[in-house]
py3Dmol code that shows the C-alpha trace and the ligand (Angstrom):
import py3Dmol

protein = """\
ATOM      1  CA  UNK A   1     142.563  63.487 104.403  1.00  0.00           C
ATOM      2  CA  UNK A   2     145.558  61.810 105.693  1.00  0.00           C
ATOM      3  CA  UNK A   3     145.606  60.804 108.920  1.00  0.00           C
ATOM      4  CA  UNK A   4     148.901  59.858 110.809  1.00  0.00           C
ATOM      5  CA  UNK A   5     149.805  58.164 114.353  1.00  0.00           C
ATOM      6  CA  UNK A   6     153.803  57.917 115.721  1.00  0.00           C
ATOM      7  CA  UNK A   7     154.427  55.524 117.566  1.00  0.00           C
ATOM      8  CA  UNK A   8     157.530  54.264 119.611  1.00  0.00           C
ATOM      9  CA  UNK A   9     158.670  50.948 121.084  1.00  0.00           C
ATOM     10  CA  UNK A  10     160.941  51.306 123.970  1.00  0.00           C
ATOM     11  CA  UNK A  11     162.782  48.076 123.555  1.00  0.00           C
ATOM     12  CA  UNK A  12     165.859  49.266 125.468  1.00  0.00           C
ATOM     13  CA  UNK A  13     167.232  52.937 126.817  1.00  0.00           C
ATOM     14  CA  UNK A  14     171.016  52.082 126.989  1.00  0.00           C
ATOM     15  CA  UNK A  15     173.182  50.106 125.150  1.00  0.00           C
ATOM     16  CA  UNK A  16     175.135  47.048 126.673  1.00  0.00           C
ATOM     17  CA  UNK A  17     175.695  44.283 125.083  1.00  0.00           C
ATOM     18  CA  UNK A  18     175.847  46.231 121.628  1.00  0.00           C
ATOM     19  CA  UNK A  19     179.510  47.592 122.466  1.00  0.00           C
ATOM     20  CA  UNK A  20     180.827  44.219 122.015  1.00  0.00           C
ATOM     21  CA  UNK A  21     178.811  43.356 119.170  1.00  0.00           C
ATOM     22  CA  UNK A  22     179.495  46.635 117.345  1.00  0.00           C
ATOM     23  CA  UNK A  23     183.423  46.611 117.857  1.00  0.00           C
ATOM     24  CA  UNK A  24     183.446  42.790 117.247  1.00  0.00           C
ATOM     25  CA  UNK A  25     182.133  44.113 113.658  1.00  0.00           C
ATOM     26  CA  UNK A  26     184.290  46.761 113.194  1.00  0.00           C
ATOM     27  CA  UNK A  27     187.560  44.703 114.385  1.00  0.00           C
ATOM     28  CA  UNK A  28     186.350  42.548 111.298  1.00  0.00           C
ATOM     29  CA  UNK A  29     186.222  44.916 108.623  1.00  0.00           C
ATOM     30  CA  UNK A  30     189.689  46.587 110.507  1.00  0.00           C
ATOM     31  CA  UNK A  31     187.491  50.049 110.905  1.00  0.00           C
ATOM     32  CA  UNK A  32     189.473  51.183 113.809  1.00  0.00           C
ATOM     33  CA  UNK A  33     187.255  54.603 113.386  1.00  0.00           C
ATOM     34  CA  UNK A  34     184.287  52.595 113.912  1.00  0.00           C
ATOM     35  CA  UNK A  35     186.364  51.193 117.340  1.00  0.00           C
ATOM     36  CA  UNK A  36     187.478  54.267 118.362  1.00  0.00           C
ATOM     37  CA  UNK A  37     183.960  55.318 118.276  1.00  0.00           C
ATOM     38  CA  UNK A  38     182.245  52.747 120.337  1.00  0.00           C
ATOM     39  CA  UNK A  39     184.894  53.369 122.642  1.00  0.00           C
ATOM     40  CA  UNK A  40     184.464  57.125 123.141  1.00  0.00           C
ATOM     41  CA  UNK A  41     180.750  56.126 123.130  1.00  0.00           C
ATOM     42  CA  UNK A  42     181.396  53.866 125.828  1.00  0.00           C
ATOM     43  CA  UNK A  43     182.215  56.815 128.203  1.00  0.00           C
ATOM     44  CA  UNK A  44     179.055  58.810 127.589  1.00  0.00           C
ATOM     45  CA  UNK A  45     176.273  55.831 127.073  1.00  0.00           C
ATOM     46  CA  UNK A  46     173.184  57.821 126.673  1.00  0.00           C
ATOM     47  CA  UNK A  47     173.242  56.988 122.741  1.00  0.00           C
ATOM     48  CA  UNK A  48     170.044  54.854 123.200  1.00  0.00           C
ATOM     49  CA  UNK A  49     167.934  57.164 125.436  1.00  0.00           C
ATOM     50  CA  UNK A  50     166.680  58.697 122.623  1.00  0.00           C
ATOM     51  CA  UNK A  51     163.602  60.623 124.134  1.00  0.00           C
ATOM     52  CA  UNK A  52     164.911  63.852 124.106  1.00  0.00           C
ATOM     53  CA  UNK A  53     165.122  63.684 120.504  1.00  0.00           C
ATOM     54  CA  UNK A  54     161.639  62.760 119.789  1.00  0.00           C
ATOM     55  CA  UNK A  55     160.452  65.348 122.329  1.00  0.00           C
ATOM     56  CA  UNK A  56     162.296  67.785 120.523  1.00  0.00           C
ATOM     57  CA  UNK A  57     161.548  66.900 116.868  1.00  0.00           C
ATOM     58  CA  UNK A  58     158.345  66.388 117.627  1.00  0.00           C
ATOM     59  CA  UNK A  59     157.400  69.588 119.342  1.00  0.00           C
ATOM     60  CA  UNK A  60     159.211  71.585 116.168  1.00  0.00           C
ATOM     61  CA  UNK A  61     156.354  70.046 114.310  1.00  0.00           C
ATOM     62  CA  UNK A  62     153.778  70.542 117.020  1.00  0.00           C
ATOM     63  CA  UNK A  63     152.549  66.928 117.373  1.00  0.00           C
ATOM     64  CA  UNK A  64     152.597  64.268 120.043  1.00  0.00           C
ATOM     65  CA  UNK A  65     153.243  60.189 119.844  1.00  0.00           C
ATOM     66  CA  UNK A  66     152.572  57.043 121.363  1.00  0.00           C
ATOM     67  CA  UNK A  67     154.965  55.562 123.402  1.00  0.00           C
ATOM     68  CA  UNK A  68     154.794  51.857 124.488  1.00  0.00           C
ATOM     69  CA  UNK A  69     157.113  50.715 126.951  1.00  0.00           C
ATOM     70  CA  UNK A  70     158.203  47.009 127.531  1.00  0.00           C
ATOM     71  CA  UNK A  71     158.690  45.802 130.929  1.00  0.00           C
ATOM     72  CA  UNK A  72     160.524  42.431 130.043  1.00  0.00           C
ATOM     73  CA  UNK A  73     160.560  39.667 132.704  1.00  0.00           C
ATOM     74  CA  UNK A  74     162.021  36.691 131.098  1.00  0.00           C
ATOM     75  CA  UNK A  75     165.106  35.311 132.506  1.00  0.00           C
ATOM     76  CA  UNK A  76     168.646  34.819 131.762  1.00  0.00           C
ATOM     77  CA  UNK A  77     169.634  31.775 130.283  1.00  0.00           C
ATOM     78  CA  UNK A  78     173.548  30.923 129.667  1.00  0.00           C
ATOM     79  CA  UNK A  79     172.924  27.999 127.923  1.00  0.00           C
ATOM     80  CA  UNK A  80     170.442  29.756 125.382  1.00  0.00           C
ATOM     81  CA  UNK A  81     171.973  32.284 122.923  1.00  0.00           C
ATOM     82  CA  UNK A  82     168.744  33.149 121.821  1.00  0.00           C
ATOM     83  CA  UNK A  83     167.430  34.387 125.509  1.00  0.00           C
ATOM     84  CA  UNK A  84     170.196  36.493 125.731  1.00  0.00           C
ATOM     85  CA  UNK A  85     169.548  39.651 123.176  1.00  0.00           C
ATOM     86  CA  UNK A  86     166.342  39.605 125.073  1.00  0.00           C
ATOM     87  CA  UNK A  87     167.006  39.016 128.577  1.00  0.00           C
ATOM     88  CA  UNK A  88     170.434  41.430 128.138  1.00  0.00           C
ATOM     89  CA  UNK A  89     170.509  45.460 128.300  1.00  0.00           C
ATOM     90  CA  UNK A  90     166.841  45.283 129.354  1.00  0.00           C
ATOM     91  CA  UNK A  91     165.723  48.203 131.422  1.00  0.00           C
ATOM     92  CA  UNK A  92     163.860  48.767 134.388  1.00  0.00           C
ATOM     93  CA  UNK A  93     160.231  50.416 134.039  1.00  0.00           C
ATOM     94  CA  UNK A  94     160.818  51.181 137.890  1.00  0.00           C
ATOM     95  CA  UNK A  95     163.604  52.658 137.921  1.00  0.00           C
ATOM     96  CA  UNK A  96     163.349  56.322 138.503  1.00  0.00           C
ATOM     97  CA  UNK A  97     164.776  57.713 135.077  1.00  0.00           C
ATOM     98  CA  UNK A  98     161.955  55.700 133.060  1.00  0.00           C
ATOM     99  CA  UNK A  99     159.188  56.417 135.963  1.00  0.00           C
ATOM    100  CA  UNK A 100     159.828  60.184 135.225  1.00  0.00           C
ATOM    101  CA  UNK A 101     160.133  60.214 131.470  1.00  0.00           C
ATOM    102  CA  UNK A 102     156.347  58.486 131.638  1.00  0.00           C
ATOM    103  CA  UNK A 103     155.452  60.519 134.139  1.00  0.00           C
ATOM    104  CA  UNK A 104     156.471  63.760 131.689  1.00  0.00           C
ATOM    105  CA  UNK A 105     155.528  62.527 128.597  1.00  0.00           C
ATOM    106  CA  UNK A 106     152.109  61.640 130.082  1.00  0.00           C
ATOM    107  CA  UNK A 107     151.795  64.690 131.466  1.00  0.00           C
ATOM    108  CA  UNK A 108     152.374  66.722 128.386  1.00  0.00           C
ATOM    109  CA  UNK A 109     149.691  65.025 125.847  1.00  0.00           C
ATOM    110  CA  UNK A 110     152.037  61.733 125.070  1.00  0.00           C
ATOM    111  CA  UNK A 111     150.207  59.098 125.314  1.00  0.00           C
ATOM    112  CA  UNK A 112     152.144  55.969 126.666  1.00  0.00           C
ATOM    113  CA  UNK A 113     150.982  52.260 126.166  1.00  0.00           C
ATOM    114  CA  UNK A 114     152.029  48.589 127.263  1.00  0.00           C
ATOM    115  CA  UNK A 115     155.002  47.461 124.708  1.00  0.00           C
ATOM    116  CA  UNK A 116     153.923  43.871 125.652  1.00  0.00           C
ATOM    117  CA  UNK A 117     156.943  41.630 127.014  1.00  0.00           C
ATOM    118  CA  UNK A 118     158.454  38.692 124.554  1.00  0.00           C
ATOM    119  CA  UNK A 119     155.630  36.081 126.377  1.00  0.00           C
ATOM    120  CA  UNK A 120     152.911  38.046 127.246  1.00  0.00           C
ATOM    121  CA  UNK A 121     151.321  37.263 123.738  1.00  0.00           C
ATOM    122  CA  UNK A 122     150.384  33.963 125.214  1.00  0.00           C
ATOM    123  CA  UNK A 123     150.327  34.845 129.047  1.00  0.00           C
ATOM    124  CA  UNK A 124     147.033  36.777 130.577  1.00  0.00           C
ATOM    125  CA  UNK A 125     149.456  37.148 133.614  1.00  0.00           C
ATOM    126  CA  UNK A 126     151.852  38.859 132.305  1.00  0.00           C
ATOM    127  CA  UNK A 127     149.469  41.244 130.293  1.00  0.00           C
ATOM    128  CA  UNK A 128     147.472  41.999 133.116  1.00  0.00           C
ATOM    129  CA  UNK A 129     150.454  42.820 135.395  1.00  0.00           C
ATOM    130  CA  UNK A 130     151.948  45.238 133.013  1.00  0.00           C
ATOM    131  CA  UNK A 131     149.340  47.221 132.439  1.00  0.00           C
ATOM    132  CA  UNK A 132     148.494  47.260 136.253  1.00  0.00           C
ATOM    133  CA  UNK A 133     152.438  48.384 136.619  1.00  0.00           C
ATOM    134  CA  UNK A 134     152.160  50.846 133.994  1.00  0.00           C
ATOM    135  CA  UNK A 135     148.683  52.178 135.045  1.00  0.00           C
ATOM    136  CA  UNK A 136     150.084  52.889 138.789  1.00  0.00           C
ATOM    137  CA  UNK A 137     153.009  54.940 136.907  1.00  0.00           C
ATOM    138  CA  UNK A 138     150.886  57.155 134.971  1.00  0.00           C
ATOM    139  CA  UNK A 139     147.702  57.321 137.388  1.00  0.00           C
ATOM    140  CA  UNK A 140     145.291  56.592 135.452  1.00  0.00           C
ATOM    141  CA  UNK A 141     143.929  53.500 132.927  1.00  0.00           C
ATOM    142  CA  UNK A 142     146.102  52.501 130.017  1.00  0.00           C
ATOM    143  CA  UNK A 143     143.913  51.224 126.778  1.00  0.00           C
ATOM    144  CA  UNK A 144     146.824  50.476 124.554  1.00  0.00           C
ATOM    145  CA  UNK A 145     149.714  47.419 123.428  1.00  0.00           C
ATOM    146  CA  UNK A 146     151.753  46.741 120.782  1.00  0.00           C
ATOM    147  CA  UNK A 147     153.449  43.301 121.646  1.00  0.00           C
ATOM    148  CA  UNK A 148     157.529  43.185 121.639  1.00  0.00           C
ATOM    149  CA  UNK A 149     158.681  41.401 118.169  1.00  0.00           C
ATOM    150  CA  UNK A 150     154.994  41.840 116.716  1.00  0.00           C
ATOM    151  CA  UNK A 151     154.808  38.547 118.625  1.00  0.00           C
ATOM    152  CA  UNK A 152     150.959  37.389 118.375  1.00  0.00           C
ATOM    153  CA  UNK A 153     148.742  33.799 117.935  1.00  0.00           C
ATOM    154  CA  UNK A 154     145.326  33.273 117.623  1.00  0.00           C
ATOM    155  CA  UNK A 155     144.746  33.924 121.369  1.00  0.00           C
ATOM    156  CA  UNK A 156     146.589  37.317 121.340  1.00  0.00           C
ATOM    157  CA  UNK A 157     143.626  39.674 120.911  1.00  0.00           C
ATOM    158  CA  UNK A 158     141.256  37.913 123.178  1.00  0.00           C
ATOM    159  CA  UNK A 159     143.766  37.493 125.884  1.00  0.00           C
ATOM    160  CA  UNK A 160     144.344  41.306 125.447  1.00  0.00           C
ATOM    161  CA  UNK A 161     140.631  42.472 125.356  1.00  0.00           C
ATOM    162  CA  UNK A 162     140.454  40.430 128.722  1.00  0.00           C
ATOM    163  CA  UNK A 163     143.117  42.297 129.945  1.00  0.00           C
ATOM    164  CA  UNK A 164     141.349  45.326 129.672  1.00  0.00           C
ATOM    165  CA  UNK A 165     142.798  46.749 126.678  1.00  0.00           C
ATOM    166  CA  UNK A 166     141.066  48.732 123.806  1.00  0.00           C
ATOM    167  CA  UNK A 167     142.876  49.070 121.571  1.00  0.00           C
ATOM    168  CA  UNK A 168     146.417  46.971 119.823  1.00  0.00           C
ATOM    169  CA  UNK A 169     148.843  47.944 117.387  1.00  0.00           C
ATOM    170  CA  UNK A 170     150.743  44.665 116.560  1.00  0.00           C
ATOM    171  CA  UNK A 171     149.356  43.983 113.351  1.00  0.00           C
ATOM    172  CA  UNK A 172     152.254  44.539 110.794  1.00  0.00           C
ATOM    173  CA  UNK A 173     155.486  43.698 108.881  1.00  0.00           C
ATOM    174  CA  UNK A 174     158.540  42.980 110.664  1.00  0.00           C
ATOM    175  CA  UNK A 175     160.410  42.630 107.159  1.00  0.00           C
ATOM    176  CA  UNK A 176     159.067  45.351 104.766  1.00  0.00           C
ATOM    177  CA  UNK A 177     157.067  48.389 104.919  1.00  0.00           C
ATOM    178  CA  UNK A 178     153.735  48.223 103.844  1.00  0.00           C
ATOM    179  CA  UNK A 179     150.263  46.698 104.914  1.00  0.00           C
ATOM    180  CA  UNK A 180     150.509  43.320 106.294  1.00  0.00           C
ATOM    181  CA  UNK A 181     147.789  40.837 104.487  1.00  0.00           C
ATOM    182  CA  UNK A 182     146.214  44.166 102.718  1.00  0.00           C
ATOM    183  CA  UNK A 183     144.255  45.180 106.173  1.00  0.00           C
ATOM    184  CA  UNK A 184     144.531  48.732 106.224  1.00  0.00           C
ATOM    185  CA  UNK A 185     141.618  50.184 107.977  1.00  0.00           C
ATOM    186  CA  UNK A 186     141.424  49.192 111.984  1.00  0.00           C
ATOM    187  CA  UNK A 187     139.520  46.243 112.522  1.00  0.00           C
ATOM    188  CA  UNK A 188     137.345  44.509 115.054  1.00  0.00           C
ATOM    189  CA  UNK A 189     138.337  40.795 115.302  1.00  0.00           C
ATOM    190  CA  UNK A 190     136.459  40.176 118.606  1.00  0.00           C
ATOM    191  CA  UNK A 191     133.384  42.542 116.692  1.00  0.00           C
ATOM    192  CA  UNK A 192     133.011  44.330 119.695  1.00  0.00           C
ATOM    193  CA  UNK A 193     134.751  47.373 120.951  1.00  0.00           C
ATOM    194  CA  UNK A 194     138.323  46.223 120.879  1.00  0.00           C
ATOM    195  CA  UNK A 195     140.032  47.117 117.703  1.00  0.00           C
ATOM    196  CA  UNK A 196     143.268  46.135 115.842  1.00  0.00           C
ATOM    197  CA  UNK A 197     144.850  49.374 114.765  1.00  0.00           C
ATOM    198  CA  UNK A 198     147.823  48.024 111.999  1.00  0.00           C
ATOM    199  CA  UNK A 199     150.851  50.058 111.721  1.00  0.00           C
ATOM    200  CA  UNK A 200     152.571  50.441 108.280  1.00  0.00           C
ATOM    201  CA  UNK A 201     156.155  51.800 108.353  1.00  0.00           C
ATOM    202  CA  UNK A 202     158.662  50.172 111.019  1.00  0.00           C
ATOM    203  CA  UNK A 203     162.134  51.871 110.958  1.00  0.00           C
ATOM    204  CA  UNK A 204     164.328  48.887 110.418  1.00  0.00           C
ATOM    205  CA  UNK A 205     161.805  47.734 107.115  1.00  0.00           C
ATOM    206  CA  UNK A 206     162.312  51.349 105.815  1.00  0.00           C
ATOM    207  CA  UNK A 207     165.528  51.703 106.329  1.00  0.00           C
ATOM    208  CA  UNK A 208     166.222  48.764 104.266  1.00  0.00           C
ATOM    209  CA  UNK A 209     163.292  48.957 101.340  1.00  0.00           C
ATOM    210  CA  UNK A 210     164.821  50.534  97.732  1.00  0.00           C
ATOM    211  CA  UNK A 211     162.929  52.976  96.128  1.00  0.00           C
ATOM    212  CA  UNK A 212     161.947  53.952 100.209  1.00  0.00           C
ATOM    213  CA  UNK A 213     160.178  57.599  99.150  1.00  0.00           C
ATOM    214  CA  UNK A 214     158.125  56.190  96.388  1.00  0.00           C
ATOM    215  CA  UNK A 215     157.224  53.068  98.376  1.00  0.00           C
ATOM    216  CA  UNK A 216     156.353  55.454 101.174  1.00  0.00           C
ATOM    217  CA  UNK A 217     154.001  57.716  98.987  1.00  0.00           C
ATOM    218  CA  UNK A 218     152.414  54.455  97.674  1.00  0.00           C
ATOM    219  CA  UNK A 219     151.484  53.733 101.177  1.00  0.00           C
ATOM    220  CA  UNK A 220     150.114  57.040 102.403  1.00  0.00           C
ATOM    221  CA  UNK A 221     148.376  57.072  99.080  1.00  0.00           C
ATOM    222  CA  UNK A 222     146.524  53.752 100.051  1.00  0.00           C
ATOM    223  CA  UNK A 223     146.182  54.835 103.803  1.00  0.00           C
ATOM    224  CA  UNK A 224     144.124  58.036 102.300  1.00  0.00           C
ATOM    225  CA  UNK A 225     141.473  56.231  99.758  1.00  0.00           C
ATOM    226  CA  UNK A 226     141.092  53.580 102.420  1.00  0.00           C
ATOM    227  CA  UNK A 227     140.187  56.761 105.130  1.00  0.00           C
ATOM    228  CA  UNK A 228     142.818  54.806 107.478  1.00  0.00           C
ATOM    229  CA  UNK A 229     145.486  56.269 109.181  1.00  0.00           C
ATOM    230  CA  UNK A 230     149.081  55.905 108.938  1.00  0.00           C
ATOM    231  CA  UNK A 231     151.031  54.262 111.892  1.00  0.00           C
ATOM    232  CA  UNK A 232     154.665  54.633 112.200  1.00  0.00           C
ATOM    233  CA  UNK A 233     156.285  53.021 113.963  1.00  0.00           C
ATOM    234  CA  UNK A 234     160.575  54.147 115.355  1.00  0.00           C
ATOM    235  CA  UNK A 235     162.237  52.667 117.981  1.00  0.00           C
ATOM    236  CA  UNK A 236     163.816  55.191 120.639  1.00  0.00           C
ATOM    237  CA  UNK A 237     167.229  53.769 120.676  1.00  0.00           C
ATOM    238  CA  UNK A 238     167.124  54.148 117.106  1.00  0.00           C
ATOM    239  CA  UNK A 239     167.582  57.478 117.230  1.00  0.00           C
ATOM    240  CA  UNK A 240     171.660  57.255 117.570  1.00  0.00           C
ATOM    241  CA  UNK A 241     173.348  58.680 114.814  1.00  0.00           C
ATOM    242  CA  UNK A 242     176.519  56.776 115.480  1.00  0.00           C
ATOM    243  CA  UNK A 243     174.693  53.104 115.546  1.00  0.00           C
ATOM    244  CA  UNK A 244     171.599  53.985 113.296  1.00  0.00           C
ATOM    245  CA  UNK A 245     172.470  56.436 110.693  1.00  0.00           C
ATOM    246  CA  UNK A 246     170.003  57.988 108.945  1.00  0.00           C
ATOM    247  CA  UNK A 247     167.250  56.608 111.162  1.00  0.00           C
ATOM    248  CA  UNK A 248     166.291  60.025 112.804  1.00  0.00           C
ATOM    249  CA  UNK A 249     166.750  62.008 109.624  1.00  0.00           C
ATOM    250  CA  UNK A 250     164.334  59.447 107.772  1.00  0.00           C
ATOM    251  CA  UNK A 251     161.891  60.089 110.821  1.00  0.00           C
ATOM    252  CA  UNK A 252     161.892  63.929 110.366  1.00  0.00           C
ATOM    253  CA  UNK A 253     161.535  63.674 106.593  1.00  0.00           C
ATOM    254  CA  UNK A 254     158.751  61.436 106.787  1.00  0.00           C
ATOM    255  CA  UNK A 255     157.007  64.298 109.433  1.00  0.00           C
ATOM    256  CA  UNK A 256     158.006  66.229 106.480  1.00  0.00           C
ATOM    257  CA  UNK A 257     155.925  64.609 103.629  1.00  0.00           C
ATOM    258  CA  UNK A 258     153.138  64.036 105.712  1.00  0.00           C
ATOM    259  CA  UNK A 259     152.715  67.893 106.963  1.00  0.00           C
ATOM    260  CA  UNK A 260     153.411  68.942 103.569  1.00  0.00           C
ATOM    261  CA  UNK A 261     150.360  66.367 102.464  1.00  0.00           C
ATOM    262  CA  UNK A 262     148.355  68.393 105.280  1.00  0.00           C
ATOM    263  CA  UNK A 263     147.798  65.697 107.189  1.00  0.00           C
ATOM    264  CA  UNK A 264     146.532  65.324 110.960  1.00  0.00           C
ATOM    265  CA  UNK A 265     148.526  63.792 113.608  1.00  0.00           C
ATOM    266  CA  UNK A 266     146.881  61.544 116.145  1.00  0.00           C
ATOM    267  CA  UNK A 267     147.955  59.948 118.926  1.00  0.00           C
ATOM    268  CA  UNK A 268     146.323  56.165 119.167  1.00  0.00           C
ATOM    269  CA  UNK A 269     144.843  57.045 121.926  1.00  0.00           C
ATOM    270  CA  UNK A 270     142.937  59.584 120.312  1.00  0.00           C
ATOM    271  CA  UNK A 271     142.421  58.283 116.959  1.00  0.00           C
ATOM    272  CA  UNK A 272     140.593  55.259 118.993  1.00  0.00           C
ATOM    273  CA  UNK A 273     138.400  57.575 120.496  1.00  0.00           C
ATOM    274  CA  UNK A 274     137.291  59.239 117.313  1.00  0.00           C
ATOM    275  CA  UNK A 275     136.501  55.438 115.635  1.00  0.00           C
ATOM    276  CA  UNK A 276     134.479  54.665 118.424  1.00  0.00           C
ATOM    277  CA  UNK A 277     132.835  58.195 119.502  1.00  0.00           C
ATOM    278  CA  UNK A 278     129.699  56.811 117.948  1.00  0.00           C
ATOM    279  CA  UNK A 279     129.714  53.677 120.521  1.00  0.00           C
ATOM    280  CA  UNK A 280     130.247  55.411 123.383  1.00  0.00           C
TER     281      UNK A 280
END
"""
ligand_1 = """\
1
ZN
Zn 160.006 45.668 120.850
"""
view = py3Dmol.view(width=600, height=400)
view.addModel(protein, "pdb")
view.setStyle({"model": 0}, {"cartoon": {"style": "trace"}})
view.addModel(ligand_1, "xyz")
view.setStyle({"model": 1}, {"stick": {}})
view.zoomTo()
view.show()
């Protein structure tokens, strides 16, 4: 049987910084379409909310997701180029637009987790704040993380587990689609109740791997004799046509294949319940 998570990062719900970038590029290659474009965009900016999309496409197909949302605290530096694609366009998880899109997608059989900030690998602090944060949102406890740029070292899963959470989904590529060292089944590094849950297809890797359908079928194929599950993993902003084309379609044909293959969708949540009903 195949089994199948979604899962999305909520890296960022607006675009900032990207306007520059983008018609930088197109200025380049003289695409004055592609400037014209950002510009119009410019007057709208609700390109990277990308929620009501995945509420919609998902419902068509009568499943729910996992949505784990970053609440980014590093700071600003001038002097430090790299700081700045993380510490720019960042979001709010206070802010009252985010609070309610938790509030409803928690409501309505979403699950939402802790997309764990750029340090908070390394930092019990930070882990441990932003799941309190996030728990006082929803109500109620929050079991899962996926840390921001699959950042992780060899205190990541303890420091997590201490944190109080059940369950992560960092384990992955961040350059190809596929399983990441061959682990496809969840695991239990701590061998306790904590378990690594590895996700398989991130939209960026598919969008760029040739062959993308056959590679895909490979992996479902795999995910099936292992008795795994597939985890999928698309960004929200991602879901703008204009700056990521082809993203959503690739996200509603892979719904496709999978329903066609019969398969059953999970959230995390509730696939981690089902792998541990036995220990509880
Ligand atoms: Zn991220």
């Amino acid at each position: 049987m195949l089994r199948v998570a979604l899962t999305h990062d909520v890296d960022r719900v607006r675009k900032s910084h990207q306007y520059i970038t983008r018609i930088g590029r197109s200025l380049v290659k003289l695409n004055l379409k592609g400037v014209v474009e950002q510009l119009l965009d410019l007057t709208i900016n609700d390109q990277y909310w990308g929620f009501d999309e995945i509420i919609k496409i998902e419902s068509d197909f009568g499943v729910k997701s996992t949505c784990f949302f970053l609440n980014e605290s590093i700071g600003l530096n001038l002097l430090k180029p790299s700081s700045w694609k993380l510490a720019l366009g960042r979001y709010k998880i206070t802010e009252k637009r985010i609070v309610n899109i938790i509030k409803w997608l928690d409501a309505n059989g979403w699950e939402i987790g802790v997309h764990g900030s750029y340090f908070s690998y390394n930092s019990s602090k930070l882990l441990v704040n932003e799941k309190k944060t996030l728990e006082e949102i929803v109500g109620h406890e929050i079991i899962g993380i996926r840390q921001h740029y699959i950042n992780m070292n060899d205190s990541t899963w303890k420091l997590q587990f201490n944190a109080g959470f059940k369950y992560d989904s960092t384990w992955g590529l961040g350059d190809e689609i596929g399983y990441r060292g061959n682990r496809i089944k969840p695991f239990t590094p701590l061998n306790n109740s904590y378990y690594v849950i590895p996700f398989a297809v991130m939209d960026s890797c598919f969008a760029s791997t040739l062959n993308k359908w056959e590679k895909l079928q490979m992996i479902i194929d795999q995910t099936i004799e292992k008795d795994s599950i597939l985890v999928i993993n698309w960004h929200t902003n991602n879901y703008s046509e204009l700056d990521f084309p082809e993203y959503k379609n690739n996200y509603i044909k892979i719904i496709e294949r999978c329903v066609s293959m019969g398969a059953v969708f999970y959230t995390l949540k509730d696939y981690y319940k089902e792998i541990t009903k036995d220990e509880q």
